[in-house]
C-alpha positions, 0 to 999 in steps of 0.5 A, a space after each residue: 680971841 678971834 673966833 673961827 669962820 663957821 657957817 651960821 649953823 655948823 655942821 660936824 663936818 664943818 667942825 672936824 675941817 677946823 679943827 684938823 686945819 688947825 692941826 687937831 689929831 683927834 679932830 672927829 673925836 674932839 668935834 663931837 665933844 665940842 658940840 655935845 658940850 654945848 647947844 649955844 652957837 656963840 659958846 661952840 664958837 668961842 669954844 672952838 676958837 680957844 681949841 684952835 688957839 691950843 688950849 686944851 680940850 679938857 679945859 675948854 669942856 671942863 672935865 677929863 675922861 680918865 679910867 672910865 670917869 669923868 674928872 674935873 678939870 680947869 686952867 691951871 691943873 694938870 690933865 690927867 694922861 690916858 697912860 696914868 691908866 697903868 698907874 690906877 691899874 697896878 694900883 688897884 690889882 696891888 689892893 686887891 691882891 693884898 684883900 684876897 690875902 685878908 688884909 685891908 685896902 686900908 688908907 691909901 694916899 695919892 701924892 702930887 695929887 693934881 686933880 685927885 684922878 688917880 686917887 678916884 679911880 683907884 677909890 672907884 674900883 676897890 673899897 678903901 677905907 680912908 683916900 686922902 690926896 695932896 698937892 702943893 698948888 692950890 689950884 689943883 687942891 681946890 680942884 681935887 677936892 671937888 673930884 674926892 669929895 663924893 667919895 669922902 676923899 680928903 685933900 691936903 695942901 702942902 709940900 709932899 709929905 708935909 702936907 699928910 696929917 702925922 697920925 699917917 706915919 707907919 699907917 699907910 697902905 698904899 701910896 700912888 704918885 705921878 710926880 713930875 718926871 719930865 727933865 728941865 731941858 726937856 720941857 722945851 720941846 713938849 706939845 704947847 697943849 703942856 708946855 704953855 697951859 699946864 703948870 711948870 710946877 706939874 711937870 718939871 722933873 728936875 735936871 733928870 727928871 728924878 728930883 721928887 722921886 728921890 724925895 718921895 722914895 727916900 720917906 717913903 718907909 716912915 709913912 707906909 706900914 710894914 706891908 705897904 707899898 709904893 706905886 710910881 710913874 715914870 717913863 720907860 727911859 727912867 724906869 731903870 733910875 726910879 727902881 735904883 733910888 727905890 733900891 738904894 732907899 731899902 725898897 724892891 722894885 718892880 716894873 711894869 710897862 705897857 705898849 698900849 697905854 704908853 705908860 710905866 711904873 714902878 712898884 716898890 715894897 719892903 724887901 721882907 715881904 
């Protein structure tokens, strides 16, 4: 890979010029990522070389900030979004709300677990008593095992429920999931950043975008307990789609939206409670 014309010792400035050249929104803030990453000149370099070349940020330093952490990351998982934010924090005020109310953040799952970001950041902030995450790649498996396992987090690999022990039927608490809900049509026209580095498998959707959703709200109820709780992202154009499967499949649903993190869930519960 070609490396980028640097003076021989790059200044900031010289930085945020290649990188905005290279079309880099965030060039400033990338710029200083970049060079507290690493005090080796030839590695900035390369570094800087693979940003230009479109490789993600967060693959080139390793790791992903997310909900006030520091995820691992690597070439092949999926990087965690800021607005998967609202996801972490619909979860945790579920959770905590249902602790006020004397229950238990007892055992949550994060399905289509990528790197395990959500699962951590939810585990991070209210005290479950049993995380457990799963994927179908074993790429981001092995990845989400290196992020869970400070926290005794256990990861599965498989094909969504599959993957969970069978001791979890009816036991689940909460279950979170940023499933791939981006439309097979669509993904031509995503930023190359997604398009040409992350896993197809991370974002395709199906024709419309519902394909696993449907999958996971129609199990949904055999693995959560009679109060527990289904956490999904979506887009704002396909909220009204997830909170209909989640309605079909006995489920009501609730959305959340927020303006400021670009992001959407949808909430479902058992229609009794």
């Amino acid at each position: 890979m070609p490396r980028p014309a640097l003076p021989a010792r790059p200044l900031f400035a010289d930085i945020v010029t290649v990188l905005r050249s290279a079309g880099c929104v965030f060039a400033e803030e990338e710029a200083q990522l970049l060079l507290s990453g690493t005090p080796d000149r030839d590695e900035l370099a390369e570094w800087i070389g693979r940003r230009v070349s479109g490789e993600p940020l967060e693959y080139i330093l390793g790791w992903a900030g997310f909900s006030g952490l520091r995820i691992a990351v690597e070439p092949g998982v999926f990087v965690p979004r800021r607005r998967t934010e609202l996801l972490v924090s619909e979860a945790v005020a579920l959770l905590k709300q249902r602790l006020a109310m004397g229950g238990e953040a007892g055992v949550v799952i994060d399905l289509c677990c990528g790197s395990g970001a959500v699962g951590i950041a939810v585990a991070s902030q209210v005290p479950v008593k049993e995380l457990h995450a799963a994927d179908i790649d074993s790429v981001a498996v092995a990845c989400a095992r290196r992020n869970l396992a400070p926290v005794g987090g256990q990861v599965h690999q498989g094909d969504l429920y599959a993957a969970l022990p069978s001791r979890f039927r009816g036991q689940v608490q909460l279950i979170v999931v940023n499933a791939p809900y981006v439309p097979t049509d669509v993904l031509p026209t995503m930023p190359p950043e997604a398009r040409i580095y992350e896993p197809r498998i991370s974002l395709d959707g199906g024709p419309d975008g519902l394909s696993l959703h449907r999958r996971i709200i129609g199990e949904a109820s055999e693995w959560l307990d009679s109060t527990g709780l289904l956490a999904i992202e979506t887009s704002e154009r396909q909220a009204a789609g997830t909170a209909s499967v989640m309605a079909a499949a006995g489920l009501a649903a609730g959305t959340v939206h927020s303006e400021e993190l670009d992001g959407t869930v949808v909430v479902g519960t058992f229609r009794s409670q």
